[in-house]
C-alpha positions, -999 to 999 in steps of 0.1 A, spaced: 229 -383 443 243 -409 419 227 -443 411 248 -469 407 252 -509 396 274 -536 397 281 -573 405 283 -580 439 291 -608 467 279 -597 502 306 -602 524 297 -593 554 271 -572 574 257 -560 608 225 -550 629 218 -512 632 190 -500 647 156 -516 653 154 -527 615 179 -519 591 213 -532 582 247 -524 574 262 -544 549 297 -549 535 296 -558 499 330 -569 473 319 -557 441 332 -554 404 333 -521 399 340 -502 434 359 -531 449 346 -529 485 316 -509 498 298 -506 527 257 -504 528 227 -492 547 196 -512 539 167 -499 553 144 -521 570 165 -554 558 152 -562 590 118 -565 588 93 -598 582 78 -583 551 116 -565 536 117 -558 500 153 -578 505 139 -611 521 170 -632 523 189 -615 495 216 -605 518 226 -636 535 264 -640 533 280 -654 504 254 -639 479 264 -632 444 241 -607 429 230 -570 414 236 -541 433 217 -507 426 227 -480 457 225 -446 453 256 -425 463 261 -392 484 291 -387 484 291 -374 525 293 -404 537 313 -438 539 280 -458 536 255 -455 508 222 -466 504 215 -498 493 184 -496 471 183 -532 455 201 -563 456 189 -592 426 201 -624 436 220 -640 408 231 -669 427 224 -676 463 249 -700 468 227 -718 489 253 -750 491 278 -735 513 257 -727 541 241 -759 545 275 -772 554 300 -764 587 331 -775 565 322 -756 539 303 -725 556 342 -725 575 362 -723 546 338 -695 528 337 -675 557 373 -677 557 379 -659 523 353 -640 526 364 -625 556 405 -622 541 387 -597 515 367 -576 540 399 -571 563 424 -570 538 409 -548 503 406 -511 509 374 -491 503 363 -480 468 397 -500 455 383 -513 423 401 -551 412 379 -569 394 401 -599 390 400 -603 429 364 -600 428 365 -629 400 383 -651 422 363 -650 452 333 -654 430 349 -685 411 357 -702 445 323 -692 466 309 -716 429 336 -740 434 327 -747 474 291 -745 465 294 -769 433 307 -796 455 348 -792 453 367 -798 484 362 -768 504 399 -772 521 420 -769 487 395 -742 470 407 -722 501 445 -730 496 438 -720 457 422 -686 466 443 -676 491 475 -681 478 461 -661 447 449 -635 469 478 -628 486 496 -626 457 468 -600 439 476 -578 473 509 -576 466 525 -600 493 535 -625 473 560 -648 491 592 -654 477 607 -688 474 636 -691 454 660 -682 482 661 -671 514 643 -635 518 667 -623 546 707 -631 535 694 -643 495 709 -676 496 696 -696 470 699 -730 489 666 -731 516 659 -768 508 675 -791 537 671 -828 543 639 -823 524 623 -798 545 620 -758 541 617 -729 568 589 -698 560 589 -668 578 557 -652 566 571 -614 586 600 -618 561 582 -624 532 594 -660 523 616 -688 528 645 -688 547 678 -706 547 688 -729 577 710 -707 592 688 -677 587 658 -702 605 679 -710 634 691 -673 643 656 -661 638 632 -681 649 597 -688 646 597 -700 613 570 -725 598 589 -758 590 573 -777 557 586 -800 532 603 -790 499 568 -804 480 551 -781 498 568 -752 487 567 -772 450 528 -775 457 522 -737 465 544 -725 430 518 -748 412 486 -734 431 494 -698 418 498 -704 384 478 -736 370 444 -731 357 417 -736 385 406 -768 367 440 -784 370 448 -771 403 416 -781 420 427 -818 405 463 -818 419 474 -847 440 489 -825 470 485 -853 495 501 -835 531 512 -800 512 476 -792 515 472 -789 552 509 -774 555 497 -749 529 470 -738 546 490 -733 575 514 -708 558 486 -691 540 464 -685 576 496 -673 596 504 -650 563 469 -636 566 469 -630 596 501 -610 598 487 -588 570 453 -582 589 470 -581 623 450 -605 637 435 -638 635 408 -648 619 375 -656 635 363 -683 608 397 -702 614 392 -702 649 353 -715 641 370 -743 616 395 -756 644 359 -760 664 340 -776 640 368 -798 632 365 -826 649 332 -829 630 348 -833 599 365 -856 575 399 -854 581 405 -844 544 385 -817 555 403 -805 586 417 -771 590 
């Protein structure tokens, strides 16, 4: 049976049994895995709160090799991230991306530049940064590390290069991109944002987090966010249940704040 360790983030996680716990960790070196813990459960646990969601730590499990799940042995809490869960907005927005990797990243698919992100962003949410645009940072990067990158220097269906009119632009997240007025109205359904928007979202992929997380994006942010949860949701099939908890929690909020 092999031992191993790596750099985790817990992700997610579930009751089984009377005591133990199944628990879906991202992690640097085996991408996503899934974990037994036995007796997580329990008042006196060797785990204690180490596996609350969000949790950035060291994972030792031990390996079989029969099964999908291994057996989680330890978990060291490097950083508890403490900050997000003391806060609906926040809580929202975390569960949000942490919930995009669980559905969306395969098992034992190793990409440690994804697992980077989410752990720069789960310290960005914690450290105070506006939950909202950390969010529209991370997913439009994550999307992008998937593979499903949306184009937006024509229109994805005829390849017309003009998709800018009277200031305003069409996506079709099931095409892959941007669309052309004539392609919009024939097919239908298409998100309608403005051309800054579209601006806004070639800058979020590309400008270091620092920069980004300082970028004046004014209204782009909430029509960003709006692509970026409709694009996620095609690629997972479904929607997401921490969107549909930040549309509840949102009249709680600062409107900045605001899915």
């Amino acid at each position: 049976m092999a031992v191993e360790r790596t750099a985790a983030v817990v992700i997610g996680g579930f009751p089984l049994g009377e005591s133990d716990r199944v628990v879906t960790f991202f992690t640097r070196r085996f991408g996503k895995v899934r974990g037994v813990a036995k007796a997580a459960r329990r008042m006196r646990s060797k785990f204690s709160g180490a596996l609350e969601l969000f949790t950035l730590g060291e994972l030792v499990f031990f390996d079989g090799g029969r099964s999908e799940l291994v057996q989680v042995d330890h978990f060291d809490i490097e950083r508890p991230f403490g900050g997000i869960r003391a806060d609906l907005g926040r809580l929202g927005h975390a569960a949000w991306m942490a919930e995009s990797v669980a559905r969306l990243t395969a098992e034992r698919d190793p990409h440690p530049a994804m697992f980077a992100l989410l752990s720069l962003a789960l310290a960005a949410v914690d450290g105070g940064a506006s939950p909202s645009r950390v969010a529209v940072v991370f997913g439009a990067r994550f999307v992008d590390a998937l593979g499903h990158r949306l184009r937006t220097d024509a229109c994805v269906l005829c390849g017309r290069g003009g998709v800018i009119a009277g200031g305003r632009a069409a996506v079709d997240v099931d095409a892959g991109g941007t669309v052309c007025p004539s392609c919009a109205g024939a097919v239908g359904g298409t998100l309608s944002v403005a051309a800054a928007t579209i601006d806004a979202l070639r800058r979020v992929r590309t400008a270091r987090w620092g920069d980004v997380m300082a970028l004046p994006l004014g209204t782009a942010e909430r029509e960003l966010r709006a692509i970026l949860e409709a694009h996620v949701t095609r690629l997972a099939g479904q929607g997401s249940r921490a969107a549909r908890f930040l549309r509840e929690v949102s009249r709680s909020l600062p409107v900045s704040e605001a899915p």
